[in-house]
C-alpha positions as CSV (number, residue, x, y, z in Angstrom):
1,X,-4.0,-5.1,1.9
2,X,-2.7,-6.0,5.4
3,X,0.8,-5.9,3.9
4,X,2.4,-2.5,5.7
5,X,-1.3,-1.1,6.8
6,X,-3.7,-1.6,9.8
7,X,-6.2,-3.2,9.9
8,X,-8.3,0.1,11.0
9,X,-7.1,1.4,7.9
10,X,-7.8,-1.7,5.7
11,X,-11.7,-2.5,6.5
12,X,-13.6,0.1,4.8
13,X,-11.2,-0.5,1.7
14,X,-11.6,-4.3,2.1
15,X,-15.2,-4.1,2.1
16,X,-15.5,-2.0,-0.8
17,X,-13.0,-4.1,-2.8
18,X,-14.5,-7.4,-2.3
19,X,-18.4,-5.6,-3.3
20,X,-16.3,-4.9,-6.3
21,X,-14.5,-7.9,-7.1
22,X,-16.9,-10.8,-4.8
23,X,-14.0,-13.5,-6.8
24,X,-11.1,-14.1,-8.3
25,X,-12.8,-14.1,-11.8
26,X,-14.4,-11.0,-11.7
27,X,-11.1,-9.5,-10.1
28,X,-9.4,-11.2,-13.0
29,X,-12.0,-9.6,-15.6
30,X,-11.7,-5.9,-14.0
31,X,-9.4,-3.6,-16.0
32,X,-6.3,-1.4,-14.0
33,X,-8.2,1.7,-13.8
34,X,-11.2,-0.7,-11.9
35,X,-8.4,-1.9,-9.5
36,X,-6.7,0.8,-8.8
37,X,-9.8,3.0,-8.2
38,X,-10.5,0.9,-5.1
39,X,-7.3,0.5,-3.6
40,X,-6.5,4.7,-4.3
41,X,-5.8,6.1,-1.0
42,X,-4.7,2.6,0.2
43,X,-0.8,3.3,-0.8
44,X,1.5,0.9,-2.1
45,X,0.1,0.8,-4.8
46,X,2.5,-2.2,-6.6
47,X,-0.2,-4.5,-3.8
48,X,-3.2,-3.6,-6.6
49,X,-1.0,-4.6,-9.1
50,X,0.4,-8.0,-7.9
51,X,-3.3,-8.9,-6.8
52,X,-5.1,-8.1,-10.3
53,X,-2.0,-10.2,-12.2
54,X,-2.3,-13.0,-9.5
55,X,-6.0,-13.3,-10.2
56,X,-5.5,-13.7,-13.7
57,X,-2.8,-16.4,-13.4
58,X,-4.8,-17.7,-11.0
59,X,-7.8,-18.0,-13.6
60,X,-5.6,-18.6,-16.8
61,X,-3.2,-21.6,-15.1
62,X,-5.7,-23.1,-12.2
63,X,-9.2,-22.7,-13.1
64,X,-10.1,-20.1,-11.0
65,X,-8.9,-21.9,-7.5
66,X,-6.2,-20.4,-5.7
67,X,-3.1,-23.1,-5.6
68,X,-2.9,-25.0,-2.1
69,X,1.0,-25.8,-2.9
70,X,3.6,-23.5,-0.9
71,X,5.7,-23.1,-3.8
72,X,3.1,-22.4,-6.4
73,X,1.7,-19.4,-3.9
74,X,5.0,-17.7,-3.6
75,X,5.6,-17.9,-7.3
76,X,2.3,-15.6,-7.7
77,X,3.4,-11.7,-7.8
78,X,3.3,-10.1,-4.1
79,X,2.9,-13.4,-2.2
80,X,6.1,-14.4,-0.2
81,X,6.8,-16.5,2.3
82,X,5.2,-15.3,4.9
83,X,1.9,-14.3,3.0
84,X,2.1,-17.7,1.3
85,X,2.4,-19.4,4.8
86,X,-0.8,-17.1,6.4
87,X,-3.0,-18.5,3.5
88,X,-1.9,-21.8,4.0
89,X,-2.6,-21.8,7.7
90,X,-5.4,-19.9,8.3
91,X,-6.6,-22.1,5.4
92,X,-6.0,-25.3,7.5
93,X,-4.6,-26.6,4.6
94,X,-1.1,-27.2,5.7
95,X,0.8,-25.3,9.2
96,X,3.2,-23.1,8.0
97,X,5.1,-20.1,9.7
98,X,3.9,-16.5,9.9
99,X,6.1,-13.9,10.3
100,X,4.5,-10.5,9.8
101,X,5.2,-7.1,11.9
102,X,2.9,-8.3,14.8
103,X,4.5,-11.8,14.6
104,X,7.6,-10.0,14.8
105,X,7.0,-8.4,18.3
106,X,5.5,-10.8,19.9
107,X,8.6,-13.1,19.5
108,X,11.1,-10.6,20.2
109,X,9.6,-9.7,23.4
110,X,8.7,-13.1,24.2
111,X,11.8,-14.4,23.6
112,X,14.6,-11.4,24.7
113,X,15.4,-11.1,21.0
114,X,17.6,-7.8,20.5
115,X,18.9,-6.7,16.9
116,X,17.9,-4.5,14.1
117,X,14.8,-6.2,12.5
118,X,15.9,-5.0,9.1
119,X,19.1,-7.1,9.3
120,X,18.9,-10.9,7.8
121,X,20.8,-11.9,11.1
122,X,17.3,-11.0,13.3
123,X,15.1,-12.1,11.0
124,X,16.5,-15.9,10.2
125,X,16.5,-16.4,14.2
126,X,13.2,-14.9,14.7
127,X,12.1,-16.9,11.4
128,X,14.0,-20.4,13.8
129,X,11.5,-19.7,16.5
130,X,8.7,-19.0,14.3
131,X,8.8,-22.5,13.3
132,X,9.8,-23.9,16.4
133,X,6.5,-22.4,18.2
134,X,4.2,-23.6,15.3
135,X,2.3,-26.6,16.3
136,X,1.0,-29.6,14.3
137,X,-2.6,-29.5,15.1
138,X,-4.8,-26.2,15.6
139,X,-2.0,-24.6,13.8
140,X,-4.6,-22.0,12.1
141,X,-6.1,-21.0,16.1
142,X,-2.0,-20.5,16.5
143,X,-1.4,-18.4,13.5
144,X,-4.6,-16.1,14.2
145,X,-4.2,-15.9,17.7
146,X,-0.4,-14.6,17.6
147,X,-1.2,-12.1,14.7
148,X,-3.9,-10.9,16.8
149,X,-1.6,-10.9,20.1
150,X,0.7,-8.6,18.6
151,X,-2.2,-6.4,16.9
152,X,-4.4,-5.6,19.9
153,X,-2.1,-6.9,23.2
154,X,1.7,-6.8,22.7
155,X,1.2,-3.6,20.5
156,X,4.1,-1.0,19.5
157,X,2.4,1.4,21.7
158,X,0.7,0.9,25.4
159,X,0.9,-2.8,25.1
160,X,-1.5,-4.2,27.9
161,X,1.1,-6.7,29.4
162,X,-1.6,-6.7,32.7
163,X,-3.8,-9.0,30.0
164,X,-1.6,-11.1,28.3
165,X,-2.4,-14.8,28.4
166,X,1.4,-15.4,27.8
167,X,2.8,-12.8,29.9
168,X,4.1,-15.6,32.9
169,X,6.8,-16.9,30.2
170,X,7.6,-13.8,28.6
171,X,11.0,-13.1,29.4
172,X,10.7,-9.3,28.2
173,X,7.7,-8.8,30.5
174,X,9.7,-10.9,33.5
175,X,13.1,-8.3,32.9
176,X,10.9,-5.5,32.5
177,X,12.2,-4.6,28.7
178,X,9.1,-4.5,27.1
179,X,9.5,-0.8,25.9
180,X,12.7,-1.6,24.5
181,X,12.1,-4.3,22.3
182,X,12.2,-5.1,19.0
183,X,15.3,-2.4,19.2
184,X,14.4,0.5,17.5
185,X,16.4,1.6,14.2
186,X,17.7,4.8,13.9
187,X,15.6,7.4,11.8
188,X,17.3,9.0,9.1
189,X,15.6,12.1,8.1
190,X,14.5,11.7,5.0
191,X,15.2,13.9,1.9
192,X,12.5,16.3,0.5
193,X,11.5,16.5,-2.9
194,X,9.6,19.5,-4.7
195,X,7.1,19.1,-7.7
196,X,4.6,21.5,-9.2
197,X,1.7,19.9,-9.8
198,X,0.3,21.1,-13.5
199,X,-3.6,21.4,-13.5
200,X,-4.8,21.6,-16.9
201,X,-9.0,22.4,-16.8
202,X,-10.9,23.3,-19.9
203,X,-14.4,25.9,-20.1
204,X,-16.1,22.3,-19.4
205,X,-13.9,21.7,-16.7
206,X,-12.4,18.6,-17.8
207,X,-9.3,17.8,-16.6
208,X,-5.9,16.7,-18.0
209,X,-4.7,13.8,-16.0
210,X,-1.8,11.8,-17.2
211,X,-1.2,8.0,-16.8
212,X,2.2,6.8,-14.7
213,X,4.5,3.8,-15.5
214,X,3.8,0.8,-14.0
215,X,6.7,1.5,-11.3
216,X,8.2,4.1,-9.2
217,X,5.5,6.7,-6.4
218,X,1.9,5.9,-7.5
219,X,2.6,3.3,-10.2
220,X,-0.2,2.6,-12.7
221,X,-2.3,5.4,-11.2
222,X,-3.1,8.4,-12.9
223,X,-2.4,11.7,-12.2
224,X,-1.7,15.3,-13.0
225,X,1.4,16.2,-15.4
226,X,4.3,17.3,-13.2
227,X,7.7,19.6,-13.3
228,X,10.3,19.8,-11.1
229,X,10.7,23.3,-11.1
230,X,8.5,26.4,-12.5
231,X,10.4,27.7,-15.2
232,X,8.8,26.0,-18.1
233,X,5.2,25.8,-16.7
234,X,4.1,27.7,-19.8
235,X,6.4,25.8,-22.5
236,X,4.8,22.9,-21.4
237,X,1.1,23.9,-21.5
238,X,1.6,25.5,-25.0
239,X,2.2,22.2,-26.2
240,X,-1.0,21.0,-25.0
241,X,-2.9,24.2,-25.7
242,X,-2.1,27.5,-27.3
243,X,-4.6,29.6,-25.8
244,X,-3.8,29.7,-21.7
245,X,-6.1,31.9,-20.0
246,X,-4.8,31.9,-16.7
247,X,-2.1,30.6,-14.5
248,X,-2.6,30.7,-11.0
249,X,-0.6,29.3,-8.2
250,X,-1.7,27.0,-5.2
251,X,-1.0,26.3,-1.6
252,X,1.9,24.2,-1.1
253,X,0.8,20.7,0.4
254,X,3.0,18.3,1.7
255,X,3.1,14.2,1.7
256,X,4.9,11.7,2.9
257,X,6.4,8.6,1.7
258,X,8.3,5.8,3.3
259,X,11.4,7.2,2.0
260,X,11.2,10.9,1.3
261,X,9.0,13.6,1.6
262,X,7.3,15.4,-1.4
263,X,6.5,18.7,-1.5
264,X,3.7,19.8,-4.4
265,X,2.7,23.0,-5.5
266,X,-0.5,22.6,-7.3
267,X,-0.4,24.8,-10.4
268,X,-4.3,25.6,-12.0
269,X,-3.7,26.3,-15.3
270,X,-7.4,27.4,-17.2
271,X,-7.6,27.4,-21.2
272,X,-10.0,28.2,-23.4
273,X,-9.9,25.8,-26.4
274,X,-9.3,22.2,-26.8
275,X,-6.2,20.1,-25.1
276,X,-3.8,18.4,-27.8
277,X,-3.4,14.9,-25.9
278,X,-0.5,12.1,-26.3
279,X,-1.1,8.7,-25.9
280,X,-0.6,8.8,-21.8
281,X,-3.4,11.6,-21.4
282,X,-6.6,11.9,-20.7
283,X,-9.1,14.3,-20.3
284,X,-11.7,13.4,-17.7
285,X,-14.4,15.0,-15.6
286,X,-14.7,14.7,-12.2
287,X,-17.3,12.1,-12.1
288,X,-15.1,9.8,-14.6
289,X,-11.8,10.3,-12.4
290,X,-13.7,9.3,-9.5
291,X,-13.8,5.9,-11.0
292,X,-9.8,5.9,-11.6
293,X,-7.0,5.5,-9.6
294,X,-5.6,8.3,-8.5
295,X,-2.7,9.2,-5.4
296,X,-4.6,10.9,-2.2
297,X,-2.7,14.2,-2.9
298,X,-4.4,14.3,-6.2
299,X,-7.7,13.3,-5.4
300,X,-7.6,16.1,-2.6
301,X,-6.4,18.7,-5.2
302,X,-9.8,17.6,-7.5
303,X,-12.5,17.9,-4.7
304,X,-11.3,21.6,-4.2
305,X,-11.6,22.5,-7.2
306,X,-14.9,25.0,-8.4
């Protein structure tokens, strides 16, 4: 969960998760829908899925205990090298480098390090002195206590150099290039995409929701039917149902992804009779979709409606 998110963000999801899943066998037991109901809102959403296949191997190929071997932890889906090296020394199994965002800072500041983080260049030298700084004994104190130097001191944001128990050898703090580093990468503005979102609601008030592939925006997650454009709104419903009784058009919301921005148009689309459903569909209420996973937009979209 810590993988691209706060920790402000990841508690109240953490705590839930683990009331839901208290170990790796009942994680291992849950179904997709389970999963993903507790990470919805989380984001990056291929993390659920990694964990929940992880746990079963985990079950299936070593009897329920996670592997202590480096390279059997980085074979498991969405543990690399850094993750695997975390477990392994907060663990006090074995010291092994760390080298997460806050990781990142910290040494680039410490050390003068300038360079675009995103190129392999940066990261193999700031992966060098990751090792080089690691000690042999108390090596999980080290790897806790740098994380949490670059999560609550040396921070992206009014870092509190006046604090630092390291400051005296920081050579960014002694130069006075604290704000500057790790270099910042130049923002591209990112490309918008539009969707109408197609909300499908009985007399009962059931709700068609439609299941995603297991890649691409919201993976495994379910959620409404989509276009790309209006003009065959009503095609498409008559295929479901052939008695629409009204079509009535939403306030455009906006969210953002790493990588574009999407703009929805939610699209409320009452019928009177029954919905013909394929294989990908299902018709829930909102008590039952509460209990799936679903993308914040769409979740959102279900509390306002009557």
């Amino acid at each position: 969960m810590l993988q691209q998110t706060q920790v402000i963000t990841v508690i109240p999801y953490f705590k839930k998760f683990i009331k839901a899943f208290p170990s790796v066998t009942s994680l291992a037991g849950a179904s997709e829908d389970q999963v993903m109901s507790h990470w919805s809102g989380l984001g990056f959403y291929a993390r659920a899925r990694n964990l929940h296949q992880s746990s079963k191997i985990i079950v299936d190929q070593y009897k329920g205990e996670i592997p202590k071997k480096f390279e059997e932890l980085i074979a498991l889906p969405g543990i690399g090298t850094s993750t695997a090296g975390a477990i392994l020394s907060l663990s006090c199994i074995e010291p092994r480098p760390i080298l997460d965002g806050n990781v990142k800072r910290v040494l680039t500041r410490f050390f003068n390090i300038s360079g675009d983080l995103k190129l392999s260049k940066t990261n193999n030298k700031l992966w060098s002195l990751a090792i080089a700084c690691l000690p042999e004994k108390d090596y999980s104190f080290y790897t806790q206590a740098i994380m949490d130097l670059g999560a609550t001191i040396c921070t992206s944001k009014k870092t509190q150099c006046s604090i630092c128990p390291v400051k005296k050898n920081c050579i960014a703090f002694e130069k006075n290039l604290v704000s500057l580093l790790p270099n910042k990468t130049i923002k591209k503005k990112k490309p918008k995409q539009t969707v109408f979102f197609l909300i499908l609601k009985d007399q009962d008030n059931n709700i068609l929701l439609e299941k995603r592939e297991n890649k691409g925006i919201w993976g495994g997650l379910w959620s409404f039917p989509e276009l790309g454009t209006n003009k065959h709104i009503e095609q498409w419903c008559n295929k479901i149902s052939q008695d629409i009784e009204n079509i009535e058009y939403g306030k455009i919301i906006n969210h953002g992804f790493s990588h574009f921005d999407l703009e929805i148009t939610p699209v409320v689309i009452d019928i009177k009779d029954t919905m013909s459903l394929e294989d990908h569909h299902g018709r829930f209420t909102k008590k039952q979709i509460s209990k799936l996973g679903v993308p914040k937009p769409v979740k959102s979209l279900i509390n306002q409606l009557k």
